[in-house]
Backbone as CSV, one residue per row, in Angstrom:
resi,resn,N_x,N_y,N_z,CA_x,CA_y,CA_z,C_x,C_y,C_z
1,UNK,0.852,-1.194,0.000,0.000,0.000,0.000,0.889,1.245,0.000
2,UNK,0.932,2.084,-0.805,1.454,3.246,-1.000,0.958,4.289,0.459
3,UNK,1.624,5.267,0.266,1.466,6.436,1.552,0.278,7.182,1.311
4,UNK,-0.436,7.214,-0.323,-1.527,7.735,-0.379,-2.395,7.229,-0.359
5,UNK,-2.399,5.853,-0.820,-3.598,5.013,-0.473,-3.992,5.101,1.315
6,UNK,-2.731,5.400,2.099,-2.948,4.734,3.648,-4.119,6.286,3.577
7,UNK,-2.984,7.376,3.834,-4.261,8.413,4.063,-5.384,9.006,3.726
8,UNK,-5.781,8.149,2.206,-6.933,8.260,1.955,-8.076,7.145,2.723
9,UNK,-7.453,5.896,3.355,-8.052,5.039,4.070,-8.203,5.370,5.295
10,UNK,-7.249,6.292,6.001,-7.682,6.768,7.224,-8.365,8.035,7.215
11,UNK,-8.897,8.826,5.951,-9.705,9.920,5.594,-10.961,9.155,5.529
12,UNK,-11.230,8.155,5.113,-12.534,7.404,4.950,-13.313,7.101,6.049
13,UNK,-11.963,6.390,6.905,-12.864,5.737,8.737,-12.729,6.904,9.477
14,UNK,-12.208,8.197,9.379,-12.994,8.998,10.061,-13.882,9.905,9.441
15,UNK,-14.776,10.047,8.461,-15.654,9.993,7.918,-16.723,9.293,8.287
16,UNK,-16.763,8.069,8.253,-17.494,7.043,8.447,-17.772,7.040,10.479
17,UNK,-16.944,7.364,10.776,-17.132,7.816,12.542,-17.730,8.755,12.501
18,UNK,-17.135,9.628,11.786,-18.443,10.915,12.110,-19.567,10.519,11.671
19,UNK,-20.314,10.016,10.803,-21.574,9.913,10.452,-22.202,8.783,11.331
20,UNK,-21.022,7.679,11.728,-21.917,6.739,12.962,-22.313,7.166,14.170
21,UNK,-21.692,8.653,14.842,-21.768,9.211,16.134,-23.093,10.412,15.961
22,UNK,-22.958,11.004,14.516,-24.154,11.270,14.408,-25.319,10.811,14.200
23,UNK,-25.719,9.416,13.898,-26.672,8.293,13.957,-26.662,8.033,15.299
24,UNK,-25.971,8.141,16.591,-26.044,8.093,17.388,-26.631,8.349,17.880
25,UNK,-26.402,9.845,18.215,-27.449,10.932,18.654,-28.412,11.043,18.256
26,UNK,-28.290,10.598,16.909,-30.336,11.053,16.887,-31.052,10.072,17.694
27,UNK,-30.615,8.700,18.031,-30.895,7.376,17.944,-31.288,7.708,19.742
28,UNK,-30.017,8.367,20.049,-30.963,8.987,21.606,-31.965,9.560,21.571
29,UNK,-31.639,10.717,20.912,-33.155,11.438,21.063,-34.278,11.092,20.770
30,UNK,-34.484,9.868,19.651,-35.471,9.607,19.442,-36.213,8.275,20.672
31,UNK,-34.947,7.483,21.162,-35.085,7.145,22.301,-35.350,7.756,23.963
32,UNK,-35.310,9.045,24.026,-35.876,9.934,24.414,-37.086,10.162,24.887
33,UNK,-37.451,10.786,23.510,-38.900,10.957,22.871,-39.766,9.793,22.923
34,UNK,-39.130,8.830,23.229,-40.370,7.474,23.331,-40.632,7.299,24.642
35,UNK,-39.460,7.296,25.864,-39.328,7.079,27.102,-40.239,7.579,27.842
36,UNK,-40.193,9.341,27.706,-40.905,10.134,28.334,-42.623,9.900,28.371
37,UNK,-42.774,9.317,27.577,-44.390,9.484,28.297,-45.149,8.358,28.766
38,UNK,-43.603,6.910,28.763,-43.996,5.837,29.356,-44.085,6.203,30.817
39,UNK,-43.268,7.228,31.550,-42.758,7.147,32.416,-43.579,8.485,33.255
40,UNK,-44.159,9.358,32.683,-44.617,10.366,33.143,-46.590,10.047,32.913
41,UNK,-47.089,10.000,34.279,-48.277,9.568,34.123,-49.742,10.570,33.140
42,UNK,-50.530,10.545,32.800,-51.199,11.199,32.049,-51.861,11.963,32.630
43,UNK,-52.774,11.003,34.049,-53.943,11.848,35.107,-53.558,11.576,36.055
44,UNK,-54.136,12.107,37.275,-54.102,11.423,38.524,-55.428,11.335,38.996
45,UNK,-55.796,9.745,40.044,-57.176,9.513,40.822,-57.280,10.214,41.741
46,UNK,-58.519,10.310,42.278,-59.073,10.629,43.871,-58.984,9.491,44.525
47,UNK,-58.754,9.453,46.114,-58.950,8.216,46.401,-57.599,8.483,47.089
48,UNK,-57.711,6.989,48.353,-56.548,6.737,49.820,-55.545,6.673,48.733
49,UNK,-54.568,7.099,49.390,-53.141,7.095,49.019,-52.614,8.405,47.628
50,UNK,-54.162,8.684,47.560,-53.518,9.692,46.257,-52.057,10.754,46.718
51,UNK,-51.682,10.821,48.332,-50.267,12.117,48.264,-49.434,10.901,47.968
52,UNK,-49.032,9.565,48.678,-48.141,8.446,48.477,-47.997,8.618,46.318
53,UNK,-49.117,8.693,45.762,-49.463,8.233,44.226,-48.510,9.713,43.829
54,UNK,-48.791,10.655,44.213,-48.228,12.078,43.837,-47.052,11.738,43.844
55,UNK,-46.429,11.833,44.976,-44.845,11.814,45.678,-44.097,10.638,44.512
56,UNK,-45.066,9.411,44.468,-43.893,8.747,43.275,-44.152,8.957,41.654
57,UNK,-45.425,9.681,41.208,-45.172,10.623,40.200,-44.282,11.474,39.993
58,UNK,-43.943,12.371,41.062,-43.247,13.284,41.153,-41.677,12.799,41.046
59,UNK,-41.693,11.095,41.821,-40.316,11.097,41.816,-40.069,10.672,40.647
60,UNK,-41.254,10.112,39.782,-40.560,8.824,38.405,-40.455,10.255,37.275
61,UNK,-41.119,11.495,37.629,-40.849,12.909,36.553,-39.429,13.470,36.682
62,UNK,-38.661,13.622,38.109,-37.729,14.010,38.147,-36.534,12.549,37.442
63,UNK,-36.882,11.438,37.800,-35.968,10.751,37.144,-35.732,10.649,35.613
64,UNK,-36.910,11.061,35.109,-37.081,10.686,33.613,-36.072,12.178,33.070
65,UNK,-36.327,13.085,34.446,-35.975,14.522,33.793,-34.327,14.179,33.861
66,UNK,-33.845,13.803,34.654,-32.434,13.467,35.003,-32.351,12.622,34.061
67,UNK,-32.836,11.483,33.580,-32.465,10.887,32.101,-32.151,11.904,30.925
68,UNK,-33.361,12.421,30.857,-32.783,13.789,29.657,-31.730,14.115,29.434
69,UNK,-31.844,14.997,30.875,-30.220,15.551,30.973,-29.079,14.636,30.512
70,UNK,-28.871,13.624,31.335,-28.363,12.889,30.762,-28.032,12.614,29.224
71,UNK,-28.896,12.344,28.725,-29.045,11.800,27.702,-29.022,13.000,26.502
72,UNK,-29.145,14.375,26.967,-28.884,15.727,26.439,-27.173,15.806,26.339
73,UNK,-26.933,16.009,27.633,-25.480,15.597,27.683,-24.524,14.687,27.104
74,UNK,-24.983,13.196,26.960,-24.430,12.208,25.964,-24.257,13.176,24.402
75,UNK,-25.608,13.544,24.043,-25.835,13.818,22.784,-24.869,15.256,22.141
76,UNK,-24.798,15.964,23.405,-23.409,17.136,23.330,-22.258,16.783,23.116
77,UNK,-21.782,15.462,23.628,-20.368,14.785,23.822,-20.191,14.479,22.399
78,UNK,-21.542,13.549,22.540,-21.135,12.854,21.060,-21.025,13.497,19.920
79,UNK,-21.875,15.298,19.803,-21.590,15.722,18.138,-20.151,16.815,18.637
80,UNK,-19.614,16.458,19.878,-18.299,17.661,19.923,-17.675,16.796,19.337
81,UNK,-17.522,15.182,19.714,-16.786,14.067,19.073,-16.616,14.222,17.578
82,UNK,-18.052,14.409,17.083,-18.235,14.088,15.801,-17.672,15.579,15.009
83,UNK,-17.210,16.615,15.808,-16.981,17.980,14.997,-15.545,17.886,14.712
84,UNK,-15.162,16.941,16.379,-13.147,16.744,15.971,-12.950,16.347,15.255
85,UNK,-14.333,14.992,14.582,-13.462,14.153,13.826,-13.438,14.942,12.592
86,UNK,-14.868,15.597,12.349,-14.687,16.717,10.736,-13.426,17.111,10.948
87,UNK,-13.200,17.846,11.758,-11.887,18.812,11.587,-10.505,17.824,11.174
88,UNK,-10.490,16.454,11.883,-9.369,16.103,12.069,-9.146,15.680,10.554
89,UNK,-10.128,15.175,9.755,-10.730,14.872,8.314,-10.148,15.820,7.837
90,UNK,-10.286,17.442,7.760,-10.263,18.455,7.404,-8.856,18.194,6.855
91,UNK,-7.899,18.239,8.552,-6.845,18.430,8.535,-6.273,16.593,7.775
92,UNK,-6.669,15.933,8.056,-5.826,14.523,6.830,-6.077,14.650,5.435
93,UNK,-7.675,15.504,5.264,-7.231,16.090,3.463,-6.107,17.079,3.459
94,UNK,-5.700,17.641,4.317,-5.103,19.196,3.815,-3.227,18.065,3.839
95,UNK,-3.490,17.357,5.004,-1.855,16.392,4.606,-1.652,15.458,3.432
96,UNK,-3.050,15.133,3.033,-3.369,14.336,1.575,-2.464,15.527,0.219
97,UNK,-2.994,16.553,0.554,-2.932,17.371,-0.626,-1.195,17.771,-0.236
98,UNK,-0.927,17.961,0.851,0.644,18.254,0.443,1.162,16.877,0.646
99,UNK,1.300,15.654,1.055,1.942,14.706,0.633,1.594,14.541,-1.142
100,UNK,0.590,14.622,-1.646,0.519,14.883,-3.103,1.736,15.344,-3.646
101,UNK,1.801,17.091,-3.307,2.269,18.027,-4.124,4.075,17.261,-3.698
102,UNK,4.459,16.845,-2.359,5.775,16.205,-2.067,5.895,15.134,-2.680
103,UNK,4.936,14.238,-3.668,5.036,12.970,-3.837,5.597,13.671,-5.657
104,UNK,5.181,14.470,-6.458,4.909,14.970,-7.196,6.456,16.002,-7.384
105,UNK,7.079,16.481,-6.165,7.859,17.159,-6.394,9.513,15.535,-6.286
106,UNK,9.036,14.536,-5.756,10.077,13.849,-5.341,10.569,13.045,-6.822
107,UNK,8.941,12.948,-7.717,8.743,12.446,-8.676,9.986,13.028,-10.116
108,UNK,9.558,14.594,-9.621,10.300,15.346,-10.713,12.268,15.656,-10.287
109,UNK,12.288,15.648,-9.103,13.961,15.442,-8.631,14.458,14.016,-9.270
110,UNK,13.702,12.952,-9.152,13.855,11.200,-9.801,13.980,11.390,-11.276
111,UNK,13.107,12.393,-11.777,12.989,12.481,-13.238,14.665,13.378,-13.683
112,UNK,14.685,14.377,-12.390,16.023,14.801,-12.921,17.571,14.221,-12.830
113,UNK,17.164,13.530,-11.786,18.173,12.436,-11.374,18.897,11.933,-12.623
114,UNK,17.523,10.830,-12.934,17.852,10.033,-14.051,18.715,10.671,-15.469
115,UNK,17.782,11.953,-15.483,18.574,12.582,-16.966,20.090,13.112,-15.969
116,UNK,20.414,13.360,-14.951,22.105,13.569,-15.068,22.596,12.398,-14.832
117,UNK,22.156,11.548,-14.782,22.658,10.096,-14.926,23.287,9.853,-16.015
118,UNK,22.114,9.969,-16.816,22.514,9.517,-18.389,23.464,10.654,-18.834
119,UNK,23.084,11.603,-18.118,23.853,12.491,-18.996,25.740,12.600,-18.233
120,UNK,25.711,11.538,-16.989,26.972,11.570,-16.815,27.612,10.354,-17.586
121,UNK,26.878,9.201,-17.807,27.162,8.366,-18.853,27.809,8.633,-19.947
122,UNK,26.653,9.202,-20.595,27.632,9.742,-21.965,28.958,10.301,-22.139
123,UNK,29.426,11.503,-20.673,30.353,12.143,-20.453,31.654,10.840,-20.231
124,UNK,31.182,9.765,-19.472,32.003,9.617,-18.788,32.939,8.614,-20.003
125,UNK,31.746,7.885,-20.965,31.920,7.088,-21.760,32.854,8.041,-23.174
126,UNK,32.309,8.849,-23.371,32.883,9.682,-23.810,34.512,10.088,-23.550
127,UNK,34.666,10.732,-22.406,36.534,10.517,-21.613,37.119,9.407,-21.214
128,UNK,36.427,8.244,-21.451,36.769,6.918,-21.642,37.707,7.110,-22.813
129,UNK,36.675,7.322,-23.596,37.361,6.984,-25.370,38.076,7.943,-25.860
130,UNK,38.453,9.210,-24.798,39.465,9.963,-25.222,40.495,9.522,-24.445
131,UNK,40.436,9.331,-23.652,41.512,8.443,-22.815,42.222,7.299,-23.335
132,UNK,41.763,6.397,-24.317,41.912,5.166,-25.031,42.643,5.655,-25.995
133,UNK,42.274,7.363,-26.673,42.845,7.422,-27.548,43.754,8.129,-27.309
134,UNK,43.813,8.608,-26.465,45.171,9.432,-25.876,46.169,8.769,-25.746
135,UNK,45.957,7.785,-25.094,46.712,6.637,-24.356,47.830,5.608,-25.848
136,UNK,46.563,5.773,-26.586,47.436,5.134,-27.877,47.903,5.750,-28.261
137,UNK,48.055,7.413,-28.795,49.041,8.275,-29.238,50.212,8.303,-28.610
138,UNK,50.162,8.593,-26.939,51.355,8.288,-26.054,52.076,7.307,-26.534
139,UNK,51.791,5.809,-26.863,52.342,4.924,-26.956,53.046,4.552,-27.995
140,UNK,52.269,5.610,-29.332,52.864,5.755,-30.643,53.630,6.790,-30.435
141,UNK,54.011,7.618,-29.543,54.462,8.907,-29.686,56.229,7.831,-28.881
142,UNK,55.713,7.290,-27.544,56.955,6.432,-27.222,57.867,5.925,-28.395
143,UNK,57.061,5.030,-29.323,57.568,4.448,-30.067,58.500,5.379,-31.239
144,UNK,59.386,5.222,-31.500,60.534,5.889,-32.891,60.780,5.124,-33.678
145,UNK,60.612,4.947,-34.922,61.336,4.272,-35.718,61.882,5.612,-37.021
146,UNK,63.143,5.108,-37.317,63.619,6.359,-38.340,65.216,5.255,-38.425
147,UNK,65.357,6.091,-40.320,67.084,5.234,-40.608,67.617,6.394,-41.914
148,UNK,68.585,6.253,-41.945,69.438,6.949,-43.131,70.069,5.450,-43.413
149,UNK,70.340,5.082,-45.011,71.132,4.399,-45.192,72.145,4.936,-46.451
150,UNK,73.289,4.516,-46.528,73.794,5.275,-47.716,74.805,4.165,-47.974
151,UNK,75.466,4.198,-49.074,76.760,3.376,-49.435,78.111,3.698,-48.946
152,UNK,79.199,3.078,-48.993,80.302,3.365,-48.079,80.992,3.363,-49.510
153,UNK,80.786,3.006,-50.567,81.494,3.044,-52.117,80.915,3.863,-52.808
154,UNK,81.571,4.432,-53.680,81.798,5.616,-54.766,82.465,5.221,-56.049
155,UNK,81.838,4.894,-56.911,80.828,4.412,-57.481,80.394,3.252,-56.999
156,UNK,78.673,2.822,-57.291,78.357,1.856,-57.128,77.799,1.228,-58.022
157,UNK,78.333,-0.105,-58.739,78.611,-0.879,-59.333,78.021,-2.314,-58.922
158,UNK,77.689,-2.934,-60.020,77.201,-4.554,-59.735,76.186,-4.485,-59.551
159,UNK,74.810,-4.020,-59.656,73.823,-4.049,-59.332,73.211,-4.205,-60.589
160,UNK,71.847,-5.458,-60.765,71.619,-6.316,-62.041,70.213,-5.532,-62.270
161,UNK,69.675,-5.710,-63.026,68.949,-4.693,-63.830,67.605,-5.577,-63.266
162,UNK,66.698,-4.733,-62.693,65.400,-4.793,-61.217,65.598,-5.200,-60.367
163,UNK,67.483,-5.267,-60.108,67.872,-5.596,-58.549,67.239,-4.391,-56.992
164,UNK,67.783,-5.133,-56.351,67.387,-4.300,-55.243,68.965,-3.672,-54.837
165,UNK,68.651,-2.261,-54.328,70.013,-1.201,-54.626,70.226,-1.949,-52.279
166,UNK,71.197,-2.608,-52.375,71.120,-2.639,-50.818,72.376,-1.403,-49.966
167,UNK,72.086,-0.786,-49.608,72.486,0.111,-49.251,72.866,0.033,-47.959
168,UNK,74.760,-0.299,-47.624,75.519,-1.107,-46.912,75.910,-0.084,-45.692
169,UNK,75.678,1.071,-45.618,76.273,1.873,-44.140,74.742,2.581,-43.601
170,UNK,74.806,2.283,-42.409,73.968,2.676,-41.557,74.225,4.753,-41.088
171,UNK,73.380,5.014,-41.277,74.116,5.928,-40.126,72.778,6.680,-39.304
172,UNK,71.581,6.025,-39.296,70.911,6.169,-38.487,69.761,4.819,-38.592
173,UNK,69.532,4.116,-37.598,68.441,3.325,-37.513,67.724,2.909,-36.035
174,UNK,67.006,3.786,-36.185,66.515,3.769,-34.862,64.779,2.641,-35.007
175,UNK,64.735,1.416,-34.159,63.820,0.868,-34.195,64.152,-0.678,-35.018
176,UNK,65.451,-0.806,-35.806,66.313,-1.543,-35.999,65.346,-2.167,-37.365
177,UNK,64.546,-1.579,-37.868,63.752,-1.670,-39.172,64.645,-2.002,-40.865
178,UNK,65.674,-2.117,-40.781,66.620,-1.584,-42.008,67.567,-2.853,-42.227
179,UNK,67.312,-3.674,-43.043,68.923,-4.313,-43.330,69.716,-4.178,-44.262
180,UNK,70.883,-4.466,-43.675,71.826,-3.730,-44.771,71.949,-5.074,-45.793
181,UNK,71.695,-6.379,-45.358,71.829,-7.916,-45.792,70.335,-7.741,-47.113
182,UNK,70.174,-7.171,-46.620,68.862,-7.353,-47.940,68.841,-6.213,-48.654
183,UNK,68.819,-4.924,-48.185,68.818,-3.380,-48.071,66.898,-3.583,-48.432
184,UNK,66.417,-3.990,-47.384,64.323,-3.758,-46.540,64.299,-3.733,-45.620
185,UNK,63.526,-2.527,-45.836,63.071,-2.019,-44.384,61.523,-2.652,-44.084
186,UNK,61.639,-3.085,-43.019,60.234,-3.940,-42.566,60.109,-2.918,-41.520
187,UNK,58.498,-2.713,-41.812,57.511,-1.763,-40.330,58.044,-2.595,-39.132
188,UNK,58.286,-1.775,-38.177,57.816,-2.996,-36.892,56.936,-2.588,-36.201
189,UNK,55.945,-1.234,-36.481,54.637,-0.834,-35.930,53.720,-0.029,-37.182
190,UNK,52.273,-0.763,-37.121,51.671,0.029,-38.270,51.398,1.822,-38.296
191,UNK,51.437,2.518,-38.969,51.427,3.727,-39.085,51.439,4.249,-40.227
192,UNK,52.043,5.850,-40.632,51.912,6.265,-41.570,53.513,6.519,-41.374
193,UNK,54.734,6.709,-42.928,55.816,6.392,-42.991,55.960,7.388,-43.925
194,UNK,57.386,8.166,-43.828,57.777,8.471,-44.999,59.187,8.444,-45.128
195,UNK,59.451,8.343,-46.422,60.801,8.017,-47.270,60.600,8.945,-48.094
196,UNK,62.524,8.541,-48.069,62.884,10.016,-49.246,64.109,8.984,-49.922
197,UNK,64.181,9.303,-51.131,65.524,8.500,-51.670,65.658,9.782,-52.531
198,UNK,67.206,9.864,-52.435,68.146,11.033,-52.809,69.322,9.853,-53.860
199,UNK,69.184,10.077,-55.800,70.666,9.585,-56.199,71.460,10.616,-56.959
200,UNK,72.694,10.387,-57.191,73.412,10.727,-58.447,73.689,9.977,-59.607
201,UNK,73.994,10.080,-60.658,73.977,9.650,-62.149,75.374,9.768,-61.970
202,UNK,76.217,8.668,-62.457,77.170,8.837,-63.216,77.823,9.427,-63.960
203,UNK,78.515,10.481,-64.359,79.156,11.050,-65.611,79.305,10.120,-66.911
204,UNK,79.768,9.057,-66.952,80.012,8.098,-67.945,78.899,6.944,-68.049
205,UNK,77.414,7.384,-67.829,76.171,5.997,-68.186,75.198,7.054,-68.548
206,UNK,74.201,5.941,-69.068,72.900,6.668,-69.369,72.253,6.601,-68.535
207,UNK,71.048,7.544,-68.733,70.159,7.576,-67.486,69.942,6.519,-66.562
208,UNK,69.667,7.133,-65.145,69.257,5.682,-64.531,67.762,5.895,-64.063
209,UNK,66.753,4.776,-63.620,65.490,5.319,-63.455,65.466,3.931,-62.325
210,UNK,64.966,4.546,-60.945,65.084,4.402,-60.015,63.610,4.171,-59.156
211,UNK,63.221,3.471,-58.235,62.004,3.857,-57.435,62.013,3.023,-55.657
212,UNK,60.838,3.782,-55.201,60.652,2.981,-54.034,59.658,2.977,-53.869
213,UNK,59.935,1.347,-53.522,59.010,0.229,-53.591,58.545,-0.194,-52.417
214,UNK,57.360,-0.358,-52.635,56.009,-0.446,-51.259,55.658,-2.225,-51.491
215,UNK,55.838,-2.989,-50.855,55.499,-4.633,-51.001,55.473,-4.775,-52.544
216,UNK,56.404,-4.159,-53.220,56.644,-4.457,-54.877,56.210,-3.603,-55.655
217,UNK,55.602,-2.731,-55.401,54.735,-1.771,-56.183,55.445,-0.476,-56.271
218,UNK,55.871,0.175,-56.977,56.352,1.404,-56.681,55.655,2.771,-56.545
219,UNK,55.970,3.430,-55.445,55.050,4.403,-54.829,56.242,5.995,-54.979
220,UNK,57.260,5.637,-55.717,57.892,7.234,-55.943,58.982,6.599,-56.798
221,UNK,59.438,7.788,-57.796,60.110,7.212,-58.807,61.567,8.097,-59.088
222,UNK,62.415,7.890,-59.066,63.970,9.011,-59.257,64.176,9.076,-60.550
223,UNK,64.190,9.888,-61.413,65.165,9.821,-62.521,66.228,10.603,-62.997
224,UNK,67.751,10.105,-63.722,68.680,11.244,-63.296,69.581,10.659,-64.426
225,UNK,70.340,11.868,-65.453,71.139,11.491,-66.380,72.427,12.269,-66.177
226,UNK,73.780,11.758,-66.414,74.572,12.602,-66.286,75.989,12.746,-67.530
227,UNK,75.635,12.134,-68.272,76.205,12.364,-69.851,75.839,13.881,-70.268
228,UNK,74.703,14.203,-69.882,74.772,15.318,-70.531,74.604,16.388,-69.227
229,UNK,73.980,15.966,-68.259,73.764,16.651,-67.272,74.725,16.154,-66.074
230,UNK,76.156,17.085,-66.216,77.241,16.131,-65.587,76.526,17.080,-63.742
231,UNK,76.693,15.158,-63.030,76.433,15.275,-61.709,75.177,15.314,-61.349
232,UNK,74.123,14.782,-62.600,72.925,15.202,-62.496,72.240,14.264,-61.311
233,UNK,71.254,14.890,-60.842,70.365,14.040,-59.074,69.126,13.659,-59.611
234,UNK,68.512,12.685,-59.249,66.838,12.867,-58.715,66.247,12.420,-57.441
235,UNK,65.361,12.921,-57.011,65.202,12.687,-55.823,63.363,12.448,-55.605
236,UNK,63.073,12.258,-54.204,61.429,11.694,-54.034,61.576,11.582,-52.613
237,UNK,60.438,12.063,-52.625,59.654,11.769,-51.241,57.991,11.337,-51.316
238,UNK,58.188,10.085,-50.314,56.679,9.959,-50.431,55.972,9.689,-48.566
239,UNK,55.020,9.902,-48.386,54.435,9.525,-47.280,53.157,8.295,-47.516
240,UNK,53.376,6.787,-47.201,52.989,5.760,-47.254,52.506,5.319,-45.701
241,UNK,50.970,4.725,-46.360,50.458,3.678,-44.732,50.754,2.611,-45.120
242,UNK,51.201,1.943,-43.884,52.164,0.782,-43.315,51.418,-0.527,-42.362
243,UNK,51.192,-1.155,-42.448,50.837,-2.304,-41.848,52.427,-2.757,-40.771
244,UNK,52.079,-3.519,-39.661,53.606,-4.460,-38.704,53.654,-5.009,-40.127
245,UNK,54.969,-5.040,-40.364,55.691,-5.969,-40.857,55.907,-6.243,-42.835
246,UNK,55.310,-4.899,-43.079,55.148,-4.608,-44.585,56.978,-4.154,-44.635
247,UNK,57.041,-4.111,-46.177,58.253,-3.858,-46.432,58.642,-2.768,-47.544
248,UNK,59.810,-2.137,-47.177,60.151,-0.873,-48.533,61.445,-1.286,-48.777
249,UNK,61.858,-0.964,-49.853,63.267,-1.087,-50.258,63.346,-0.178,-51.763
250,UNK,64.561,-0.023,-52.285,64.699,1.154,-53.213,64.894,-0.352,-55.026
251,UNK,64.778,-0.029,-56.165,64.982,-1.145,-56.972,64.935,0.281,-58.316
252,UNK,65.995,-0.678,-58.937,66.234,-0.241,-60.442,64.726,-1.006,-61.227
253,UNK,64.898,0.171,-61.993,63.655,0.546,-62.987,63.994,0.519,-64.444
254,UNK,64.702,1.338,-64.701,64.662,1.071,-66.126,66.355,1.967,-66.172
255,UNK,67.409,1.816,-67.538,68.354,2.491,-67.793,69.734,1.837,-67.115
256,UNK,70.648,2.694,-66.844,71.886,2.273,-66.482,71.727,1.950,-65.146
257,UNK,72.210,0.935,-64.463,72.131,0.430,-62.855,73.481,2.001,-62.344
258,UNK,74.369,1.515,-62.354,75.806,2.164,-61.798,74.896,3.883,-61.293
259,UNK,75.618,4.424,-60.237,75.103,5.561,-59.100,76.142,5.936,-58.586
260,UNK,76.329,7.601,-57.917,76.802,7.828,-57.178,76.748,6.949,-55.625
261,UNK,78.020,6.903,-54.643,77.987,6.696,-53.412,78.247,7.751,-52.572
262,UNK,78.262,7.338,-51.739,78.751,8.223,-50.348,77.693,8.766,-49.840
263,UNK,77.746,9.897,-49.664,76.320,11.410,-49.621,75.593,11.965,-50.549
264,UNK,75.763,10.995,-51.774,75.067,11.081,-53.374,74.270,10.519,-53.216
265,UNK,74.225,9.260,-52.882,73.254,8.616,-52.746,72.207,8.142,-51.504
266,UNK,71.499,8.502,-50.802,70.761,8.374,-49.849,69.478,7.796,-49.719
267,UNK,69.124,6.716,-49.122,67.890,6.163,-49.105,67.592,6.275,-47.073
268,UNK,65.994,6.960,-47.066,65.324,7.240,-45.281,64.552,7.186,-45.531
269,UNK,64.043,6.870,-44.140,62.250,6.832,-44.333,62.404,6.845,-42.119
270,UNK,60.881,7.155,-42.044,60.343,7.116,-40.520,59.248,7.362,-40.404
271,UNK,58.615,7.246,-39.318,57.458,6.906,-38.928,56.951,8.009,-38.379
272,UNK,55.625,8.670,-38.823,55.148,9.689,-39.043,54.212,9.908,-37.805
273,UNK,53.347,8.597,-37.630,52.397,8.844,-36.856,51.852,7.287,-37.162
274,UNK,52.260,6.635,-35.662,51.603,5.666,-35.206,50.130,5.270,-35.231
């Protein structure tokens, strides 16, 4: 049973008291009204004993009158009874109506509750997933990978036509991505990458045409002649996405293999963003 059901059930039984206490009273008075004229004689005889006959007339009038009273008195008690209980009625509607308006106001704090609930949910779920992603940038931001590789020979020579150019001196490899045994660089974290390959041309060959190569495919291309363009360069940069464990390396394309070494020729790449 709810709190409003109770005080509308105890608004009812005193209701129902007041109207039984006023059935009461009438129920005297009309009991009353019947008594009195059993009890109060109509005439009186002539004849022995008529003062004895008086004297207990007289006494059975005063008793009936003292019943009245009585019974006047009951009937006062009982509608003062019956006025508390109106009032007290009065006063359990008037607590009906503000437990209402409190039941009504507790209703709408629950209603607001709930929406900053949800609405801390979203927030919280929300700085969750910036947190997740924060957390992974940190971890890509920890991570370095970066290399310079270049040749330690001047000219470089022997390299077979769509060989791979392996490029034998280190002088930066950070993340240990680079071999000089193969000259490929394998990811060792997926991201976005970029490479640059820097050559020179020969004075004495024809052009050479050059690229770097993404799992075989070439994604930037060098070209550079130096018969006529003595000392001539080409160069490239590209920025490539990377899978763990994909591979780049530099490969002849088309024309004369033979290249500058040393600081002529340069093949780098690093990792941009985890």
């Amino acid at each position: 049973m709810t709190k409003n059901h109770f005080v509308q059930n105890i608004l009812v039984v005193n209701l129902n008291m007041g109207n039984s206490l006023r059935e009461l009273g009438v129920l005297f008075a009309v009991l009353l009204s019947a008594m009195i004229p059993l009890v109060i004689p109509t005439g009186v005889t002539d004849g022995p004993g008529q003062g004895r006959k008086d004297l207990t007339e007289r006494a059975g009038l005063g008793g009936c009158r003292s019943i009245e009273t009585s019974i006047g008195a009951l009937g006062n008690s009982i509608q003062a009874v019956s006025n508390a209980v109106e009032t007290t009625s009065a006063i359990t509607r008037g607590q009906q109506d503000k437990l209402a308006a409190l039941e009504a106001r507790i209703a709408s704090v629950e209603g607001d509750l709930r929406a900053k609930t949800e609405q801390y949910g979203t927030l919280e779920r929300l700085v969750a997933g910036n947190l997740s992603s924060l957390g992974e940038s940190l971890n890509a931001a920890r991570i370095k990978v970066g290399f310079t590789v270049r040749y330690s020979n001047d000219p470089v020579t022997g390299i077979p036509a769509n060989g791979i150019y392996k490029f034998n001196e280190i002088v930066t490899d950070v993340g240990g991505g680079y071999s000089t045994l193969t000259g490929i660089f394998t990811s060792p974290v997926t991201g976005m990458y970029a490479f640059h390959l820097n050559v020179m041309s020969t004075n004495d060959n024809s052009a050479i045409h050059l690229a770097i190569m993404k799992e075989g495919t070439p994604v930037g291309n060098v070209w550079a002649e130096g018969t006529s363009d003595v000392n001539d360069q080409g160069s490239t940069t590209v920025v490539v996405s990377m899978q763990q464990g994909q591979q780049a390396w530099v490969a002849h394309r088309a024309g004369a293999t033979p290249i500058r070494g040393g600081p002529w020729g340069v093949f780098s790449g690093f990792l941009v963003q985890g």
